[in-house]
TORPAPA-688791 format. One record per atom (N, C-alpha, C): z, y negated, x negated. Coordinates in pm, whole numbers, plus 32768, in hexadecimal, padded with zeros to 4 digits. Last residue first. Layout:
BEGIN
ZYX...
! end
This chain:
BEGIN
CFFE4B1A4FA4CFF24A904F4ED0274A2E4F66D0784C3D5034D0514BAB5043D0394B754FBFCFFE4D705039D0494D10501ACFF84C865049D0184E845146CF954E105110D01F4DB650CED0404FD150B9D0824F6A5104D0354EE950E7D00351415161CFD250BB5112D00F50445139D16052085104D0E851D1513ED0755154510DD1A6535A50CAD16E52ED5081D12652AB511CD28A54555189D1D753FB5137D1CD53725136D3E2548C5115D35A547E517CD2EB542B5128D43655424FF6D40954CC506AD3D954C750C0D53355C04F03D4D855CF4F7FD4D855614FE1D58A560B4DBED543558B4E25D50A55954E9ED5FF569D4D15D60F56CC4DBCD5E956484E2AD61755904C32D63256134C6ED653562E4CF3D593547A4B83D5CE54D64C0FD5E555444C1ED5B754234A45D5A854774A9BD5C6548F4B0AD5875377490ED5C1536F4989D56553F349EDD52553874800D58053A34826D5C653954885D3FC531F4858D41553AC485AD48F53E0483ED42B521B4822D408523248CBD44D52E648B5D4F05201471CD48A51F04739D465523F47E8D5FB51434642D5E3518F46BAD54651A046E0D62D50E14538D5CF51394551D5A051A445B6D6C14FEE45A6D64E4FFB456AD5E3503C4540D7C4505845BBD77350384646D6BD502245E7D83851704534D7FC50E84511D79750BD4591D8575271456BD8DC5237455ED88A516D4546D7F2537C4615D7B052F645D7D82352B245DAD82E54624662D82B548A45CFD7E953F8458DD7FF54914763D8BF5476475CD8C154604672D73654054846D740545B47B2D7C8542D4751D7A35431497AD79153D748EBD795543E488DD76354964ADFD78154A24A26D75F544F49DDD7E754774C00D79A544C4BB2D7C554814AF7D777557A4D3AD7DB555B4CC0D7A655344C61D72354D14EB3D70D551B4E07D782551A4D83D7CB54FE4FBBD7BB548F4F48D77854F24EEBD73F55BD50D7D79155A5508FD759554C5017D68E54DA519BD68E557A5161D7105519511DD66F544952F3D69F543B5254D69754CD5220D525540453D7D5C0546F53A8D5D654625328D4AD530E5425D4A4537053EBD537539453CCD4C351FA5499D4DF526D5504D4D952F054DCD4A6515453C6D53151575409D53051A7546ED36F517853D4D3A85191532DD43851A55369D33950F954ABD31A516854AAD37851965438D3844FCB548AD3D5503E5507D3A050E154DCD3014FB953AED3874FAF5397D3AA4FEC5409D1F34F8C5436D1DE500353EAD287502B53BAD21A4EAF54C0D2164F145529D1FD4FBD54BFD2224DD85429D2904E275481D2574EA854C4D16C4DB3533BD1C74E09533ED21E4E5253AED1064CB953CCD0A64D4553E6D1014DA2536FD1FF4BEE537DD1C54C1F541CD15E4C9D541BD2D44C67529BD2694C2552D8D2204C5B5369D4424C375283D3E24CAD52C4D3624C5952E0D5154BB951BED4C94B9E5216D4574C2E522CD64C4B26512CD6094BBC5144D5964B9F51C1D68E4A435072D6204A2D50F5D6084ACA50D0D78D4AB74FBED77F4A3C5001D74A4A195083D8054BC44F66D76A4B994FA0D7AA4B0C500FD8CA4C7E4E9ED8B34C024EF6D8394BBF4EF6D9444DCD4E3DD8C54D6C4E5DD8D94CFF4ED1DA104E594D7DDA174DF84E10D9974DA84DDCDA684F7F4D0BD9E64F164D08D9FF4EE04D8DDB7550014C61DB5F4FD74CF8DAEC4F714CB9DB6350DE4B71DB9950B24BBDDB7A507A4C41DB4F51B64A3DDAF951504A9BDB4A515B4B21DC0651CA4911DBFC51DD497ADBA0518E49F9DBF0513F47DFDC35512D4858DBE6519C48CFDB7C511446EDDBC4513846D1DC30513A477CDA57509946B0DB04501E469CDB62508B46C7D9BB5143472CD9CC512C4691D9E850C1463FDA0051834822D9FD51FC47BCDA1051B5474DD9F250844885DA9150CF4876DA855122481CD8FE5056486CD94050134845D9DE50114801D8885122492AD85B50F0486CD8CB50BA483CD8F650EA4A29D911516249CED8FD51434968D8784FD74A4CD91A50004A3ED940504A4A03D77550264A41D7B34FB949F6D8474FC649E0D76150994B30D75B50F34A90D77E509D4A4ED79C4FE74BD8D80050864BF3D7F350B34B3BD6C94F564BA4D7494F004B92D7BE4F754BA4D5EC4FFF4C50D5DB4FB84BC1D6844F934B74D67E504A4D32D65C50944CF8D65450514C4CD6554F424DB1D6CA4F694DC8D6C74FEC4D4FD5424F094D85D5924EBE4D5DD60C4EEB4D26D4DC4FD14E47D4854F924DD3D4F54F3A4D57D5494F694F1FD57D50274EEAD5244FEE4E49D4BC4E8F4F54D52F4E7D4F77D58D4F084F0BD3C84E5B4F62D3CF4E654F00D48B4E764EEFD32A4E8E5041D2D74E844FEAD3164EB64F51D3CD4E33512DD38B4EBE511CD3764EE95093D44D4D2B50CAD48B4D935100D4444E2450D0D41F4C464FE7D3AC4CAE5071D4014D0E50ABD51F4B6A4FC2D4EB4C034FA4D4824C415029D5C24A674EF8D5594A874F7CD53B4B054F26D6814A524E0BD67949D24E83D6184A0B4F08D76E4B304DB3D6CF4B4E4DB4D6BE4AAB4E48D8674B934CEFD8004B6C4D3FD7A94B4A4D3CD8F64CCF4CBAD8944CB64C77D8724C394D42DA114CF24BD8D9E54CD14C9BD9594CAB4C31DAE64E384B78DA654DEB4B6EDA504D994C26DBDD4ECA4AC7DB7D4ECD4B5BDB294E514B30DC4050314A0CDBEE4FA14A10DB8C4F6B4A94DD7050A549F0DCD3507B4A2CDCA650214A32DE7850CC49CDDE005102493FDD8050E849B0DF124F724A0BDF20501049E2DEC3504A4997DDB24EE64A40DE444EED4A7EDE924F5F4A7ADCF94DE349E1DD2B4E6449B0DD884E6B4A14DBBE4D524A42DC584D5D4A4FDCBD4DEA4A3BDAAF4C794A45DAF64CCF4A1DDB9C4CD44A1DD9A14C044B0FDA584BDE4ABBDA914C614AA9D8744B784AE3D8CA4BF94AF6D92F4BE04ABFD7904AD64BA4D7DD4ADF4B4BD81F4B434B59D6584ADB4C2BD6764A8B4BB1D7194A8D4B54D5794B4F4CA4D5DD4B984CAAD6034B3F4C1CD4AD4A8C4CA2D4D54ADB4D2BD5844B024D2FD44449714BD4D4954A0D4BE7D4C34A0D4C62D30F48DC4C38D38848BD4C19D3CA495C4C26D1D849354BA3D228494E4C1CD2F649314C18D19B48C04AC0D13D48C54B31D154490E4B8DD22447934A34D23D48284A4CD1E248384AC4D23F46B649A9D20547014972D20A479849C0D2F346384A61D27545F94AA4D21C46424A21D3ED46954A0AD3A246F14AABD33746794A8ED47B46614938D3FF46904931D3D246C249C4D56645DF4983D4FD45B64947D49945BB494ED5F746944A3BD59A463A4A8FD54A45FA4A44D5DC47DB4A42D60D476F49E9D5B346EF49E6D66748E24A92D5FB489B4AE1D63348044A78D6BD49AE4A2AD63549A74A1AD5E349134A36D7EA4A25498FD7A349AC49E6D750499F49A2D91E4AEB4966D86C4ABC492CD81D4A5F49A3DA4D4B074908D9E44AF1495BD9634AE54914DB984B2348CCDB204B6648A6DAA84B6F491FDCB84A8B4916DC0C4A7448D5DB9F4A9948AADD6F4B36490EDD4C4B1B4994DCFC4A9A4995DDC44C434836DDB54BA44845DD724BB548E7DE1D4D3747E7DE634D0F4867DE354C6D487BDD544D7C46F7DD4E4DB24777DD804D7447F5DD4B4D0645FFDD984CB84643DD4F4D0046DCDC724DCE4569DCDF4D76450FDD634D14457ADBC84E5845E6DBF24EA74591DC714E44456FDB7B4D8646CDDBA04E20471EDBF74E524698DB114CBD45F2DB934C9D4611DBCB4D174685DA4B4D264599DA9A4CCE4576DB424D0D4593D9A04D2C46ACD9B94DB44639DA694D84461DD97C4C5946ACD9AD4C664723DA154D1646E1D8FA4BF34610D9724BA94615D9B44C094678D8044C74460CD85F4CA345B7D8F94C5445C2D7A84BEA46F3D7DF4C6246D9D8134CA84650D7AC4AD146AAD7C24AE446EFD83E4B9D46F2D7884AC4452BD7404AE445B1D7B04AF4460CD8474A29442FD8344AC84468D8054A6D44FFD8DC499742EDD86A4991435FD8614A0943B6DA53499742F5D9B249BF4295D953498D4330DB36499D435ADB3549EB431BDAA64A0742CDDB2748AB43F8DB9548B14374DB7F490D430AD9D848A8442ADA30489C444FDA9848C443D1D8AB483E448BD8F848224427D96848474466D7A14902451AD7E148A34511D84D48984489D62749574533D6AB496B44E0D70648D044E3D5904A044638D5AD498D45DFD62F496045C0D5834AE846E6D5584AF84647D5984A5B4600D58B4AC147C6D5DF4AEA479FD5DF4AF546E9D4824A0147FFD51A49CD481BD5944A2147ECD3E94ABC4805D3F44A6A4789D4644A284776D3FC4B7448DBD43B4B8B483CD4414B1647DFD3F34A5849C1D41D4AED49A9D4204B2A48DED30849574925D35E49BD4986D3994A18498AD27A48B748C7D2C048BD4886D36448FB4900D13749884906D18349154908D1EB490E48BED0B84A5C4926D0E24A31499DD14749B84982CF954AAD487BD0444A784860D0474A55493DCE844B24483FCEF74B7D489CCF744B3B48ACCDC94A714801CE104A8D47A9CE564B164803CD8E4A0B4943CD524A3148DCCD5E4A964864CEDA4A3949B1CE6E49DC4999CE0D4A3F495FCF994AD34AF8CF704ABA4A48CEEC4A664A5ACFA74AFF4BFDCFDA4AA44BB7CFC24A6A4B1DCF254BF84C30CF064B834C6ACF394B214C2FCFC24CA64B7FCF014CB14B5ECF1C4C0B4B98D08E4D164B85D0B24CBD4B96D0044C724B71D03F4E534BABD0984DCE4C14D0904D7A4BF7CFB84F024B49CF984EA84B4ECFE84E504BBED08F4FAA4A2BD05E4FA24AE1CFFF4F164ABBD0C24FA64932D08650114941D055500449ABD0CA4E76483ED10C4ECC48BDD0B74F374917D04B4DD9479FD0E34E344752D1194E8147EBCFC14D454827CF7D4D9247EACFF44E3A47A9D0444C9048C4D0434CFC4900CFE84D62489CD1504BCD4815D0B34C1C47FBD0AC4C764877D2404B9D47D8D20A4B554824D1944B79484DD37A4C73476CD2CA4C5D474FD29D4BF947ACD44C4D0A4704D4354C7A4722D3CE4C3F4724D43C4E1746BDD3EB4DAB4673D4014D0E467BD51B4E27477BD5324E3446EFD4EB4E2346C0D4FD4D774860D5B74D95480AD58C4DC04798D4054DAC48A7D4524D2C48BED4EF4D1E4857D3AB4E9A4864D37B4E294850D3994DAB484CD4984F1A48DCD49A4F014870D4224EB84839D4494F204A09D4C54EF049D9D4C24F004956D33C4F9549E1D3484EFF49FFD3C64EB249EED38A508649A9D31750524972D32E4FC14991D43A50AC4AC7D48450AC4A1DD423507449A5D35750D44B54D3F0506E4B4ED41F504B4AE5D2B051BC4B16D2A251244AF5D31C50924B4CD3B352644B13D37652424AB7D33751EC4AB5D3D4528C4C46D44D522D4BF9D402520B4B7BD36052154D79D31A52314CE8D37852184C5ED3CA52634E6ED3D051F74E1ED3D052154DBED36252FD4FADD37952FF4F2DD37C52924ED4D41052BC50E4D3AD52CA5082D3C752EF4FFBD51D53235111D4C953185178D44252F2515FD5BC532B5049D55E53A4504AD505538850DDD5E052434F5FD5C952534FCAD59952D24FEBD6F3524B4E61D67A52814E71D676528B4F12D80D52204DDAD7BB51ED4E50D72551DC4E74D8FB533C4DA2D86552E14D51D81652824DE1DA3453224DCAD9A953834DE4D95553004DC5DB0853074D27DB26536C4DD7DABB539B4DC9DB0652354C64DB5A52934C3EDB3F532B4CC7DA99517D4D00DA5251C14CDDDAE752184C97DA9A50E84E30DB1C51334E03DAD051A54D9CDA264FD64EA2D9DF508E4E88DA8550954E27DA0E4EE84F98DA694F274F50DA2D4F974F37D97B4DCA5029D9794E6B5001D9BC4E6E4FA2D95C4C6D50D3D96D4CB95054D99A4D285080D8804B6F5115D89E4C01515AD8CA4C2A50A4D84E4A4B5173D8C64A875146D8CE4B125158D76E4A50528AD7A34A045224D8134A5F51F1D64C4AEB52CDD6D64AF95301D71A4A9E526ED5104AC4536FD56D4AD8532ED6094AE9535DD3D34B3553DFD4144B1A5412D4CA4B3D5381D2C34A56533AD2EA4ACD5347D3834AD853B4D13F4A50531FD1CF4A135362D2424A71534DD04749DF5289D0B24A5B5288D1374A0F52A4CF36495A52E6CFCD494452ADD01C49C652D8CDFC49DA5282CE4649A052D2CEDD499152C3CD604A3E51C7CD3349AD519ACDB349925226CD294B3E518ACCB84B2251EDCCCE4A645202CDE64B915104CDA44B9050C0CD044B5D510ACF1B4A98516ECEC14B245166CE684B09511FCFE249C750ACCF8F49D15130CF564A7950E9D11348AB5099D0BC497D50B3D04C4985510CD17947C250D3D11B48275070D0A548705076D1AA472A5202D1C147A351B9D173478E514CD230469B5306D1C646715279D1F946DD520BD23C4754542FD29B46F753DDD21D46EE536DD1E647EF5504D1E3474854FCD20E46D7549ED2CE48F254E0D25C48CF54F6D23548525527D38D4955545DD37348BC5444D2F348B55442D49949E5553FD42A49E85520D3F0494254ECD5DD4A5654C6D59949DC54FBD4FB49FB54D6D69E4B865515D6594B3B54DAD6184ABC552DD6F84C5355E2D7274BC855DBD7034B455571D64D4D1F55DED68A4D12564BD6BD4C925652D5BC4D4B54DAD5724D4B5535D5CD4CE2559AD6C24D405446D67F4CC153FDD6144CB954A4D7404DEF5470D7634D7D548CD7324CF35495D68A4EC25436D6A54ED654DED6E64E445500D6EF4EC65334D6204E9C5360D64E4E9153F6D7BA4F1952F0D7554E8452B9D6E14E525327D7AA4FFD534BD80A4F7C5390D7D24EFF536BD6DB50B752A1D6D850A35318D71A502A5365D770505951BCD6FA500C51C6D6D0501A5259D83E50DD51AED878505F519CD7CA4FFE51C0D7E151C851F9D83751A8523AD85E511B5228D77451FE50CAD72B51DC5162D74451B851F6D84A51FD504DD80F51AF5039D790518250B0D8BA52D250A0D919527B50A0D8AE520E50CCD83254365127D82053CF50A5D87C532A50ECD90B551A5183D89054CC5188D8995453512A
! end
């Protein structure tokens, strides 16, 4: 049975059973009917996927890997700020006029620093140095860059990733300061799985262990009762994931060189987001 639903089933049963509800507290979030979205959380929750074993695809729903990967390279490899350069409409609520969402998410990866060896982006530093100094225990990217958050029209969710060779695999922590649980949790875990693979395929490593750390993991209040249902469904077996084993340049990866195989789920459900 699938790993990964197993790691979300415990998530969610912990967060229900011993989580803090912050209902009363001065929140943000509200519904689309104008009332506060409370939610019930859990501080410090970190997951282990052992991707080298099996792909962490939820099968207790389906998680759309192609527009995952559409959005994980909007961000990594256009480095785009536009929702115009992006195929979903997620991030619709947040953009301006124009479509920018600010000086957020890709743009933050796109902007060129100085270093010994020449100017290079975020990700290409990161390139960098997987092909030229693999065993360093500095290969990171950071989103959240307190300059510019009063240009950004949603501070980063999921704001840094450390990289770490060990032997021929390459592992990765990806954190993330707060996560919807339902909404976007397999959404994530999935996005940052193909990131790994890309990465190894074409620096030359093997894909390894993804440790996700969620700071505020939180379940909203008119989610719970659709999360007990989603945690009482039966696991299928994991799907098998493919890369197009023939893209050696992260640059010319595209959604359609990624694939599930033998994807089987339970049904889709509707989920209300917050604002």
């Amino acid at each position: 049975m699938s790993y990964a639903d197993e790691v979300f089933k415990s998530m969610c049963r912990d967060i229900l059973d011993n989580g803090v509800d912050t209902k009363g507290e001065k929140i943000r979030a509200k519904w689309d009917d104008g009332s506060y979205a409370y939610t019930i959380k859990r501080f410090g929750v970190v997951n282990r996927y052992d991707l080298s074993k099996e792909f962490p695809a939820l099968t207790l729903r389906k998680t759309a890997i192609k527009s995952c990967v559409d959005e994980l390279l909007w961000i990594w490899q256009k480095k785009s700020n536009n929702i115009n350069e992006l195929n979903s409409h997620i991030w619709d609520s947040w953009a301006d006029e124009t479509g920018s969402i600010g000086k957020a998410y890709g743009y933050q990866l796109g902007v060129k620093h100085k270093y010994k060896e020449g100017e290079m982006d975020q990700v290409d530093r990161v390139i960098y140095d997987l092909k030229n100094n693999p065993y360093s225990r500095r290969i990171m990217t950071n989103l959240y860059v307190h300059q510019d958050l009063h240009e950004m029209n949603l501070y980063p969710c999921a704001y840094s990733m450390t990289f770490n060779v060990t032997g021929d695999k390459l592992n990765a922590i990806l954190n993330q300061r707060s996560q919807d649980v339902l909404t976007a949790n397999n959404w994530n875990v999935v996005q940052y799985a193909v990131l790994v693979h890309m990465l190894a395929q074409v620096c030359g490593f093997k894909p390894g262990e993804l440790v996700h750390v969620i700071a505020d993991a939180h379940i909203y209040d008119k989610h719970v009762p659709l999360v007990e249902e989603l945690i009482s469904r039966p696991s299928l077996p994991a799907p098998k994931f493919w890369l197009n084993p023939d893209v050696k340049d992260f640059y010319e990866f595209t959604p359609d060189d990624v694939r599930l195989d033998d994807y089987e789920t339970g049904p889709q459900i509707k989920i209300p987001v917050a604002i």
